[in-house]
C-alpha positions in Angstrom: -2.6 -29.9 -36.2 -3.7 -27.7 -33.2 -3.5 -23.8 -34.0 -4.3 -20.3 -31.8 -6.0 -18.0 -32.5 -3.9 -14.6 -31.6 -7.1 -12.7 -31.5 -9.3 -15.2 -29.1 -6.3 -15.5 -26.8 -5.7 -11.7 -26.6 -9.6 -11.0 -26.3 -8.8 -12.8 -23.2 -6.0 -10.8 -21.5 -7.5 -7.7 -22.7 -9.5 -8.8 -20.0 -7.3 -8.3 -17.7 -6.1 -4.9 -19.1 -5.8 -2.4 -22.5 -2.3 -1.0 -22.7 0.4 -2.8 -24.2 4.4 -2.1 -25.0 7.0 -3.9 -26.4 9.8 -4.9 -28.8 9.3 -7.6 -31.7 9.6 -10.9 -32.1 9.3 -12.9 -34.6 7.2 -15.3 -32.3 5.1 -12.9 -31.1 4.4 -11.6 -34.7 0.8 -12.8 -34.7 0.3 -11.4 -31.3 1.6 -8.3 -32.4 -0.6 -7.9 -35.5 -3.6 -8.0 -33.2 -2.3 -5.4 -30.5 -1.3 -3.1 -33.1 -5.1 -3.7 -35.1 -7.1 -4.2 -31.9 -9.7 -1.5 -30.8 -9.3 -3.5 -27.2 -5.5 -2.8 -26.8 -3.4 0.8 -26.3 0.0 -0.8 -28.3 2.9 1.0 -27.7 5.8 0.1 -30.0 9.3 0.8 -28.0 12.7 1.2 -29.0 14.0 -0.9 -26.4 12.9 -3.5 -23.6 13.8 -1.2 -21.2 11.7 1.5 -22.4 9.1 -1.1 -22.7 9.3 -2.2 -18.8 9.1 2.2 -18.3 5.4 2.7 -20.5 4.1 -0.6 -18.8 4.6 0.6 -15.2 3.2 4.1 -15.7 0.4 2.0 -17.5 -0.3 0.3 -14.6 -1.0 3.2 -12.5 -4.5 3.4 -13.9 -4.7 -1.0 -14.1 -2.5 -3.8 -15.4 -0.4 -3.3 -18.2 1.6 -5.9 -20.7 5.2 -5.7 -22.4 6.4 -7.8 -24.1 10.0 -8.9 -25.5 11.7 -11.8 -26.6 13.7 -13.4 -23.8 17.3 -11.6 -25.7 16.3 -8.6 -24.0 15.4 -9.8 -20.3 18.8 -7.9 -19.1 17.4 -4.5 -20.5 14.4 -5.1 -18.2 16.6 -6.1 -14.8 16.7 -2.5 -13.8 13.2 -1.5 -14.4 11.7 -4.5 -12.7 13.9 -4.2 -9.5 13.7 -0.1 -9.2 10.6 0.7 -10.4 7.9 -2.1 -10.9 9.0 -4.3 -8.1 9.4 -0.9 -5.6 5.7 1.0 -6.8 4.0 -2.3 -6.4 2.2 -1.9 -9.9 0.8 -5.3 -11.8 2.3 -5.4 -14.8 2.5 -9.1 -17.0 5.6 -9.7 -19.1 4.8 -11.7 -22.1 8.4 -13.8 -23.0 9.1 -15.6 -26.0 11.6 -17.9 -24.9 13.8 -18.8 -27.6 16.6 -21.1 -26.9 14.1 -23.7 -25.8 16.3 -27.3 -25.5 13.6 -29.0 -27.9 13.9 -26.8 -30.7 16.7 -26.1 -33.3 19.1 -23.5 -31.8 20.7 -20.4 -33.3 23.9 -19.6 -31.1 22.9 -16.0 -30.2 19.6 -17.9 -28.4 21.6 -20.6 -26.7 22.6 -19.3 -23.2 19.0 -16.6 -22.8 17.2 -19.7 -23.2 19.3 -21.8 -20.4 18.8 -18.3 -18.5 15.3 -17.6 -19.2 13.8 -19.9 -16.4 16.5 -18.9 -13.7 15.6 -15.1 -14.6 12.9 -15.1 -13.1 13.1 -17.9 -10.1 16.1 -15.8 -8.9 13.9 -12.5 -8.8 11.4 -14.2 -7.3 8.4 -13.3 -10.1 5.8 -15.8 -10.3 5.6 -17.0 -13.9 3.7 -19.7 -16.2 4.7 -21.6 -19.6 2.3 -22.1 -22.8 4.7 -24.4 -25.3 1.7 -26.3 -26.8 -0.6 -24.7 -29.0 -3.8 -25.5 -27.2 -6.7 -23.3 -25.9 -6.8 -25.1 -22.7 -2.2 -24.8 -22.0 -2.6 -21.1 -22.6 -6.0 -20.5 -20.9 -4.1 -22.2 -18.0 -1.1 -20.3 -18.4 -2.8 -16.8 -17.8 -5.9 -18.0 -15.0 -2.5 -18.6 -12.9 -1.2 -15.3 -13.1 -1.6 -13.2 -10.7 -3.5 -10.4 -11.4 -2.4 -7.7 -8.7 1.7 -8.2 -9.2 4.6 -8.2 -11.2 4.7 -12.0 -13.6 5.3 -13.1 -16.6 3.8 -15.5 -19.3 6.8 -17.2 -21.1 5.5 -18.8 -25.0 7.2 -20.9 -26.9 8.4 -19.1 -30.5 7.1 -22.6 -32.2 3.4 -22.0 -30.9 1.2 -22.2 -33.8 -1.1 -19.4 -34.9 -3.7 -18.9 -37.1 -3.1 -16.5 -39.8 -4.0 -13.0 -39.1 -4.7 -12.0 -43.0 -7.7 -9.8 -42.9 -6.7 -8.0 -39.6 -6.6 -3.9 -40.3 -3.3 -2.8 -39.4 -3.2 0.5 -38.4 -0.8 3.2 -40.2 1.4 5.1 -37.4 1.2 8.1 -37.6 3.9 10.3 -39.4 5.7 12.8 -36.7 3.3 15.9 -35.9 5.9 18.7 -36.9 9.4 19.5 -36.5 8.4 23.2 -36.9 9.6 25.8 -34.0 9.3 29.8 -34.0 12.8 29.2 -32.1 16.3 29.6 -34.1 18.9 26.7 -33.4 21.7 28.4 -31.7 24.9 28.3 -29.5 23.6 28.2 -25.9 25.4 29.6 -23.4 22.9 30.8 -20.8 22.6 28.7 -17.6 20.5 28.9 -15.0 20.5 27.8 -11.7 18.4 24.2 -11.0 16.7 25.3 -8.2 15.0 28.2 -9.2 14.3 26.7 -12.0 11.8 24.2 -10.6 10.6 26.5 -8.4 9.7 28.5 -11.5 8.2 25.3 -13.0 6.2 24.0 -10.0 4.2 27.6 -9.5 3.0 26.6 -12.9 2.0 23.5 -12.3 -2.0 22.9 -11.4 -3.3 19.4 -12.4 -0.5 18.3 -13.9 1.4 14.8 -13.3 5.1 15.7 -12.3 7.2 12.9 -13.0 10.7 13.4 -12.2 14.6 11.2 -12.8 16.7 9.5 -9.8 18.5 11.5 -8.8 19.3 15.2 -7.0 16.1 16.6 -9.3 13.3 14.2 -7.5 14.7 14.8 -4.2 14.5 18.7 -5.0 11.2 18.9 -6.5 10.0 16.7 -3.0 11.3 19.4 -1.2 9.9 22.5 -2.9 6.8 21.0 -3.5 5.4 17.6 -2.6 2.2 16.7 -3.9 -0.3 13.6 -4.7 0.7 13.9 -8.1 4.1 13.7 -7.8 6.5 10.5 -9.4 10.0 10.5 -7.8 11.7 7.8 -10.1 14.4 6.3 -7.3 16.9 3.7 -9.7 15.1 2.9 -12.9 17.6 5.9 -14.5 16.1 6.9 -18.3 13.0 5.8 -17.7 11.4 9.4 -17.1 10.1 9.7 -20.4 8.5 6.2 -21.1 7.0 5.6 -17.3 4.8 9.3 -17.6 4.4 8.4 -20.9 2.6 5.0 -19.5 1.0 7.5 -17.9 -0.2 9.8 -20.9 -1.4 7.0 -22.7 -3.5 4.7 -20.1 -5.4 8.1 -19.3 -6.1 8.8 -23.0 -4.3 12.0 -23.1 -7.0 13.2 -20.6 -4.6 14.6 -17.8 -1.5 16.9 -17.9 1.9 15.2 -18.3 5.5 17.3 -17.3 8.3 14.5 -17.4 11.4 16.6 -15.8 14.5 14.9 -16.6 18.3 15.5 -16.1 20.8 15.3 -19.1 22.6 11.8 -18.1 19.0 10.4 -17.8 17.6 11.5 -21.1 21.0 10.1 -22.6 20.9 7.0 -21.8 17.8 6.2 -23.3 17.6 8.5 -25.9 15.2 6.8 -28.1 12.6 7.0 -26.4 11.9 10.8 -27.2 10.6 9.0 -30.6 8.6 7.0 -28.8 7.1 10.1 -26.8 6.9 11.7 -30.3 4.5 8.9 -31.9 2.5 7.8 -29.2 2.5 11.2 -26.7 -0.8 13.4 -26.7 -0.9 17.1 -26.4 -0.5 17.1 -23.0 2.6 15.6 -23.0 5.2 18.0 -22.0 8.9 17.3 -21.1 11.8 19.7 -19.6 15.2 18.6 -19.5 17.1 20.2 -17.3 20.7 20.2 -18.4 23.9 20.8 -16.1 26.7 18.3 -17.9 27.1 16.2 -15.0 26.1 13.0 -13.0 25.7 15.6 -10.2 24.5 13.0 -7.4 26.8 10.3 -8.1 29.7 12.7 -7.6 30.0 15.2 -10.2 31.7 13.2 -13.5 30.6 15.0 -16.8 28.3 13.6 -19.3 28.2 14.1 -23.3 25.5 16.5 -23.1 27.9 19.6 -24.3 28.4 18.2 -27.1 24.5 17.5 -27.6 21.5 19.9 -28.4 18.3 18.0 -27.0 15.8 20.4 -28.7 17.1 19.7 -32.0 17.3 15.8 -31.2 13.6 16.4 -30.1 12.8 18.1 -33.0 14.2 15.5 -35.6 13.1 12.4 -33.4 9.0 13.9 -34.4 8.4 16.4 -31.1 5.4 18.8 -32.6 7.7 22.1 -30.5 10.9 21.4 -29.3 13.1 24.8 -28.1 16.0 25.5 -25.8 15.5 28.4 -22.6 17.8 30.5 -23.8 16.3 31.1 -26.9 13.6 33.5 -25.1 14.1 37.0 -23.3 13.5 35.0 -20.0 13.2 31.9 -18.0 9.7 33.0 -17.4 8.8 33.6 -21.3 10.3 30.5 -22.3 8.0 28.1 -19.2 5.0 30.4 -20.4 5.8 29.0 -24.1 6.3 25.2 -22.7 3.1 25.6 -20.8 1.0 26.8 -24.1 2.4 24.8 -26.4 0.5 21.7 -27.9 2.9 18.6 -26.9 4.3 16.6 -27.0 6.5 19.8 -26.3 10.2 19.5 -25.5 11.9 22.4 -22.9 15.8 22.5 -23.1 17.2 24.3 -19.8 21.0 24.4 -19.1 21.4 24.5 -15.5 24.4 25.6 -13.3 26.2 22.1 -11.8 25.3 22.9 -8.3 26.1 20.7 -5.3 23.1 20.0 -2.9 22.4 18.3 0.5 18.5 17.9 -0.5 17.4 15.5 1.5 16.3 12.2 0.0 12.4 11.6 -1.1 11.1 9.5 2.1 8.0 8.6 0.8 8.3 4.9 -0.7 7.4 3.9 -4.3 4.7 2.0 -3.8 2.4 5.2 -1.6 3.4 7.4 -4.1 1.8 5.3 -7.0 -1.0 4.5 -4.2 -1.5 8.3 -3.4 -1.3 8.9 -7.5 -4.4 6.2 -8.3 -6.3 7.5 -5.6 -5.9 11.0 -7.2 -6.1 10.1 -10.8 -9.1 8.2 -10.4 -11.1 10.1 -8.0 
């Protein structure tokens, strides 16, 4: 009876690429194994798909990038495909396990994703291939016909057979870095107003990659500052964090990192700051910049009163995690952000002002162009 190999068959995609992100599946455990024990591969382990689809773009930035997911979660990934990989151009491979295959003994919850699985991604239009026999030559097939410059996707069958990985040295992850701060936990009420506020920010920033959510705060930053190595995320909303983290780790931790992020964005994926605390470097630095509202989709409030991101920072592993008004000054408390060993969280509660900022007029796909070119001059 044929069997793969998981770490022949991933020698050859790391070929192709080194940073990988994903959620688990029980047929992609032996693949998995040999991401998370492989010198070749970055692994990334995310809390959802969706965060998955955000590491893998800003991955592929630097060069193609993998996630992977089993085929459950393909609507968590519909948004970041169509508003961020699909619109910044980047080549990044999905790697499906299609469960619900017709041939193979169905649980219910698989039934209708594997009907879908196929349509998925005819209807979007993303070239993909099929290994369900395990053979060297199906799945050597399978990838050659990938592209290698786009958006595809290589859909395996959960009953591919795999050699045992026994003997493969899993890596231990890493326990948080601290939860320590020389800032007390307190009632905020001090507010500050958004604008001045990135202005603030953006004197600071030199080298750094600015990545910044949909929304009123990318269209704001484009205006006070535009620059090479700007990110304005357009769609794609709570994927701030995981696409600079991409970022962070396909550059080795080499290059500055400033996610800027609104409060409905860091909400709706709010996992992911534990994914920023286990795999961000120490130049990973995040600012969250807080007014209660969905400001450019008409004002409607969001949870955040109710929520204090520097302690969620703190107890999701963040090595310094503080809120503005816990210093004399916005100034003291950006000088602090700035210093600080990341990844470093900055809480700032902004006043819910209305704005007729123009909209960021530069398309995805230059500014990831104009990025690469800078990154990797």
């Amino acid at each position: 009876m044929n069997s793969l190999d998981p770490v022949k068959c991933l020698r050859e995609l790391s070929l192709l690429g080194g940073v990988v992100c994903g959620v688990p599946c029980s047929g992609l455990g032996s693949l998995i194994s040999v991401w998370r024990a492989s010198a070749e591969w970055s692994h990334i382990a995310a809390v959802n798909e969706a965060e998955g689809v955000g590491v893998a773009a800003g991955a592929a930035v630097k060069g193609r990038s993998f996630v992977y997911l089993q085929n459950s979660g393909l609507g968590y990934t519909l948004d970041g495909l169509t508003s961020l990989i699909m619109p910044c151009d980047v080549a990044v491979t999905m790697i499906v396990s299609h469960r619900g295959l017709p041939d193979i003994e169905t649980l219910p919850q698989h039934a209708v994703a594997g009907r879908l699985t196929i349509p998925f991604f005819e209807m979007l239009n993303i070239p993909f291939a099929t290994c369900y026999e395990s053979s060297y030559e199906a799945f050597n097939r399978a990838v050659a016909s990938l592209p290698a410059d786009r958006l595809s996707a290589l859909i395996l069958s959960p009953s591919l057979r795999w050699k045992p990985t026994t003997g493969v040295n899993m890596p231990s992850v890493s326990s948080p870095l601290s939860f320590a701060s020389s800032h007390a936990i307190t009632s905020h009420s001090s507010r500050f107003s958004q604008l001045e506020t990135l202005d603030a920010v953006l004197q600071r920033v030199t080298t750094e990659v600015v990545v910044t959510s949909t929304g009123y705060l990318s269209r704001q930053v484009c205006s006070l500052r535009d620059r090479s190595r700007n990110i304005y995320l357009v769609g794609s909303m709570g994927l701030t964090t995981s696409f600079a983290l991409g970022l962070d780790v396909a550059f080795g931790g080499e290059i500055g990192i400033l996610a800027i992020d609104g409060d409905g964005s860091a909400l709706m994926h709010l996992g992911g700051m534990a994914t920023v605390a286990t795999f961000g470097s120490t130049q990973y630095r995040h600012i969250i910049m807080d007014n209660g509202v969905y400001a450019s989709t008409g004002g409607q409030p969001t949870s955040s009163p109710v929520v204090s991101f520097s302690n969620v920072a703190r107890a999701a592993g963040y090595k310094e995690a503080a809120n503005a008004a816990d210093f004399v000054s916005l100034d003291s408390a950006l000088d602090w952000l700035f210093a600080a060993d990341g990844p470093a969280l900055l809480e700032v509660k902004v006043d819910a002002e209305s704005s007729n900022t123009p909209r960021v007029n530069i398309v995805p796909s230059a500014q990831v162009r104009r990025l690469r070119e800078s990154l990797l001059a």
